[in-house]
N, C-alpha and C positions, 0 to 999 in steps of 0.2 A: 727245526721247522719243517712242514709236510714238504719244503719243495718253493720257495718265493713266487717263481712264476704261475704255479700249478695253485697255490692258496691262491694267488691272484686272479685268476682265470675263475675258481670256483668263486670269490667273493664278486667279480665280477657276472658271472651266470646267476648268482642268487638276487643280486640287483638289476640284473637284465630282466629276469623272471617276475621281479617283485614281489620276492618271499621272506616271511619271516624267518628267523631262525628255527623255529619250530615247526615249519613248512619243509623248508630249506634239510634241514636233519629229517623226518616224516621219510620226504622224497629218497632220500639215502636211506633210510633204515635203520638210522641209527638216533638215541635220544638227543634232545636240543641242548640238553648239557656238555657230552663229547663233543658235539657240532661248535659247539663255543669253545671249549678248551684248545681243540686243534686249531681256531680258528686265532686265538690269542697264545698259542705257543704253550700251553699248558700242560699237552698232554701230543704223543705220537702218535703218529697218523696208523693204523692197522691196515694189514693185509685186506680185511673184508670191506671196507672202509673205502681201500683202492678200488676194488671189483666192483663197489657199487658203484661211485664215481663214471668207469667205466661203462658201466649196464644203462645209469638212465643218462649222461652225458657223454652220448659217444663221439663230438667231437672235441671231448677231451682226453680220448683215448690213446693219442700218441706224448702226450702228455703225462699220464702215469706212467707207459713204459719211459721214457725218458726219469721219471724221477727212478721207479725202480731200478735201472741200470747203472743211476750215479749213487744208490745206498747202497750197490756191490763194495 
């Protein structure tokens, strides 16, 4: 999984926002099918995927580096 607290915090921000899943993915850059699959463990989370993360939710930024230092 992308990370328990970090999928939390994003499912949390998409419900703070009030975005669909197809909002929700839009906003990252990525389709609402990946956006579902990481979201239900189906699929790994990507490097581009983190940076976006990062880019429009940056106070989730210490957050990614954190997951990224514990996938060392």
């Amino acid at each position: 999984m992308i990370g328990d607290d970090l999928l939390g915090k994003l499912i949390k921000t998409q419900n703070r926002e009030s975005l669909s899943d197809a909002a929700f993915a839009r906003r990252l850059g990525v389709s609402r099918q990946l956006w579902q699959a990481v979201k239900s463990d189906r699929r790994k989370v990507s490097l581009s995927l983190l940076k976006a993360v990062a880019r429009q939710f940056p106070e989730l930024e210490r957050d990614v580096v954190k997951f990224l230092k514990e996938a060392q």
